[in-house]
N, C-alpha and C positions, 0 to 999 in steps of 0.2 A: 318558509312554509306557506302551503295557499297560493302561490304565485309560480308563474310559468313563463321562459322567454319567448316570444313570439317569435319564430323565426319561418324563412322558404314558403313552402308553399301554405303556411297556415296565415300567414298576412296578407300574402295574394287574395286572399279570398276577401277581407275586411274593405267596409266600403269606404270612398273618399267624404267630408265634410268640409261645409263653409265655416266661414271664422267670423262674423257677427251677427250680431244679434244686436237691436237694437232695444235698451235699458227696461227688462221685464219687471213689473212690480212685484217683490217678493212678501208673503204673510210677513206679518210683525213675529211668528214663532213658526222658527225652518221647521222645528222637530216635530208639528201640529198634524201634520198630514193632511193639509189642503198643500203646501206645498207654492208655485207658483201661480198668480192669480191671472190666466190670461197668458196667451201663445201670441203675441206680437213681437215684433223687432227691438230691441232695447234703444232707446234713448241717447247713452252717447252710444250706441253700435259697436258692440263689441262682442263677441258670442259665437255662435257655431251652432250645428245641428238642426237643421230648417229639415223638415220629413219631405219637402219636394226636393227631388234628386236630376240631373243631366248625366246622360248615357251615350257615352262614346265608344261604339265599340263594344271589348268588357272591359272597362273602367268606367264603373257609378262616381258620380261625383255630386257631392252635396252642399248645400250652401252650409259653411261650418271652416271648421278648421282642424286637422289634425291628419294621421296615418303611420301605418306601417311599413318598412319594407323589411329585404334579406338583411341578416345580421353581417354577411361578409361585403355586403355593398356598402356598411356604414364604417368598414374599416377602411375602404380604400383611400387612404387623405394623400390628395396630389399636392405637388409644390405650390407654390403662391401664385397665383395669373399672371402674364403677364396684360399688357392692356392697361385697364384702368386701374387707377391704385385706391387704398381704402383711408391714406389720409382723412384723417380727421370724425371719422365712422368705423366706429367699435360695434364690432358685431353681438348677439347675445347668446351665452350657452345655459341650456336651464341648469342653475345651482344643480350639483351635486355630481356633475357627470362626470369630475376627475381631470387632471390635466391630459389636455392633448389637442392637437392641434385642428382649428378650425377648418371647417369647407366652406360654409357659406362666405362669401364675398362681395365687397359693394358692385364690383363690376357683374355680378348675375345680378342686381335692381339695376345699374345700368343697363344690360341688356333688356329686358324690361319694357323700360322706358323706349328705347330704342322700336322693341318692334309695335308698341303701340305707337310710337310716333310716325314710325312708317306706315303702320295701318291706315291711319287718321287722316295724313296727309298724302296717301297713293303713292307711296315709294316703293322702291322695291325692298323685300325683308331686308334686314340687316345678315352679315355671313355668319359664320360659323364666329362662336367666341372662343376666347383662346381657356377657359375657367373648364375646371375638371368635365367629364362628359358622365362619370360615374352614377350609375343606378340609385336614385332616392324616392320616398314618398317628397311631396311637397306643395307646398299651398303661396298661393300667391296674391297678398292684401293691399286694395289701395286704399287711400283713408286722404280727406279733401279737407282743406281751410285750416287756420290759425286752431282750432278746435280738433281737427282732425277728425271729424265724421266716415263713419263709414263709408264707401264708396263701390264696393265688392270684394267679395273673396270668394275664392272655389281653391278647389286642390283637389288630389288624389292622397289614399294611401298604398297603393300598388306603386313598388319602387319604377321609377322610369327616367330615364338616360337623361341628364339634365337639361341637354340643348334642346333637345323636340319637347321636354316637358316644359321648359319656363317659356318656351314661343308660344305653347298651345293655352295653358295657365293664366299666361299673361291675358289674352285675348280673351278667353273664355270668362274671366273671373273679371275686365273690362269693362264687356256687350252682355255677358249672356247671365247675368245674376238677378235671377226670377227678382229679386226683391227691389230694383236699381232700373231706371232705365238706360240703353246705351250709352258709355261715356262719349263726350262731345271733343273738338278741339280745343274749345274755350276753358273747359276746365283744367285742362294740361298745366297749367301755374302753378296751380294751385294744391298741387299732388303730390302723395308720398306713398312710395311703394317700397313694399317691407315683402321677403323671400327667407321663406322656413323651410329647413330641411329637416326631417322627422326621425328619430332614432330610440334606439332603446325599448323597443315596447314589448311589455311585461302583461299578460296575462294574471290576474290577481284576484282570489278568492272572497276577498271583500272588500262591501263599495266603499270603506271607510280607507280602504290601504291605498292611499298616495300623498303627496304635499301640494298642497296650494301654492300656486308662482313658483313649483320646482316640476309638476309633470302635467302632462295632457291629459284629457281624457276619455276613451269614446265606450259609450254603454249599448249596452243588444238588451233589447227586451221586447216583450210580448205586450200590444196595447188590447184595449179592450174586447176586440173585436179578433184574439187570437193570431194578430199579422205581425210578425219579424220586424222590429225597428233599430234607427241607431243614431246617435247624436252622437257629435265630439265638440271641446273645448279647447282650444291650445293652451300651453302652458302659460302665460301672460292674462290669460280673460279673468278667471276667479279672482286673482291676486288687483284688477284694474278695478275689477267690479266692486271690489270689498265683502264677496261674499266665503263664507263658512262651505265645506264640504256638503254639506246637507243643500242650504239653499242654490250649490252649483247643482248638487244631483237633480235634483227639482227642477231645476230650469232647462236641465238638459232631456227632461225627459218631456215639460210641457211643450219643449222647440222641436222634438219627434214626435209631438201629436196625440201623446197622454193628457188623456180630458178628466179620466176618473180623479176622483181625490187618493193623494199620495199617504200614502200609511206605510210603516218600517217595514210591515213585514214582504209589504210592494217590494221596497227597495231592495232588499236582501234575496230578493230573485233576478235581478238584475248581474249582467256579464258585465263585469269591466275591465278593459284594457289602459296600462296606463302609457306613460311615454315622455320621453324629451324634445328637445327643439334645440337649433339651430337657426338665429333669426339675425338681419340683415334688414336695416329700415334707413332710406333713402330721399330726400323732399328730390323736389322738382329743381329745384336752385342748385344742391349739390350736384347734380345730375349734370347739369348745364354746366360746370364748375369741369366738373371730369371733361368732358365732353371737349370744350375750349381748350385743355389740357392735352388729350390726346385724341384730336377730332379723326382721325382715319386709322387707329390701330384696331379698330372692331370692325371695318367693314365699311363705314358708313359714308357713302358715298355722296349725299344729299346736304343741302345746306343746311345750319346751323339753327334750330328752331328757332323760334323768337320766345324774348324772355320779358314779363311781364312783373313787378311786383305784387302784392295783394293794393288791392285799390284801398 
């Protein structure tokens, strides 16, 4: 009851978010109705829904994380890649989704890698990968240092063919994350890049109905001034953050630009969509590991980065 699957053309329409935020101060009482004190980045950077959006085309894309696509693009699971294999890197399904066989793969964060290294260093792209080409939303996060700080993230939720989507993702979520300046070559060591593919999403009549560290979540609401907003969470930030449903709603709505003070019955005009994930997280060293391993099954025709350990 309450809940609806999102499917075709009504996901197409939902816009794309980033995937952190760095560490918001949340009240001492989520339930108070101040809510989040302050719309900055969080702290360890982890979060989604930034109200400044990049527009490609028609796909909005937001700093955040999360999205929708076609319900029949989320069935198509191709056989296993070949190319790089995923030794030693277990991919992540959100709890609950049922058995069945995974898409995401380490060799899509090697590709990744790949075309931001050729970026960086004036290569030419790397070719086609050999990993499914099948229509997903997807978001694509880097996160730097022993700590793993944020770094950028951008994605879509409009499902898109995965090769043009993780070339364009990669880059975009890189260079272009209002929050970040340009990633450099220097930081390349020191990198870990993690690839979500978005499924399942549910439409749901109340902002209480989902689970924390099992779904996503992106909210529509009306801010102050009467204007259409929308934050999303991936499935992983609530559950890292240590927060309660309330103080994720809150933070996802102060990250879309809600300034008034948050009161229940704010929130129960709120749209929420929920959703699963498909995640895939990669350092710099594995990366280089595959690489040494199968250095010309992807294409790449350029010599072999240099690898550096953390100083």
């Amino acid at each position: 009851m309450g809940r609806k699957r999102c499917v075709g053309a009504d996901c197409s329409k939902m816009a794309a978010g980033c995937c952190g935020v760095k560490k918001q101060k949340l009240s001492g009482s989520p339930g108070a109705g101040s809510g989040v004190a302050g719309t900055g980045h969080c702290g360890s950077e982890l979060g989604i829904g930034s109200s400044s959006s990049v527009v490609a085309g028609n796909v909005t894309r937001m700093n955040g994380l999360g999205g929708p696509g076609s319900s029949s693009s989320t069935n198509a699971l191709s056989p296993t890649p070949g190319g790089y294999t995923s030794t030693g890197l277990s991919p992540t399904l959100s709890p609950g989704s049922g058995a069945r066989k995974m898409v995401v793969s380490a060799e899509m964060c090697c590709f990744c890698f790949d075309v931001l290294y050729c970026h960086l260093y004036g290569y030419q792209p790397p070719r086609t990968p050999r990993f499914t080409n099948d229509p997903y939303p997807l978001f694509v996060t880097w996160k730097i240092g022993r700590d793993k700080r944020l770094r950028g993230c951008i994605g879509t939720f409009s499902a898109m063919n995965l090769h043009s989507g993780l070339r364009e993702y990669t880059l975009t979520s890189a260079l272009k994350d209002s929050r970040f300046p340009p990633m450099t070559r220097d930081e390349l060591p020191r990198l870990f890049c993690s690839v979500s593919l978005l499924t399942n999403f549910e439409d749901v009549g109340d902002y209480l109905d989902w689970e924390v560290g099992v779904h996503g979540i992106r909210i529509e609401f009306f801010n102050e001034k009467g204007s259409k907003r929308t934050a999303t969470y991936l499935p992983e930030v609530a559950k890292e953050q240590g927060w309660d449903h309330i103080q994720t709603i809150d933070s996802l709505l102060r990250k879309g630009g809600y300034k008034a003070p948050i009161t229940n019955d704010f929130r129960k005009t709120i749209k929420l969509t929920r959703y699963r994930s498909e995640k895939m997280t990669m350092s710099y060293a594995e990366y280089i590991a595959h690489r040494q391993h199968h250095h010309y099954q992807n294409g790449i025709g350029h010599p072999l980065p240099p690898y550096n350990h953390y100083s």
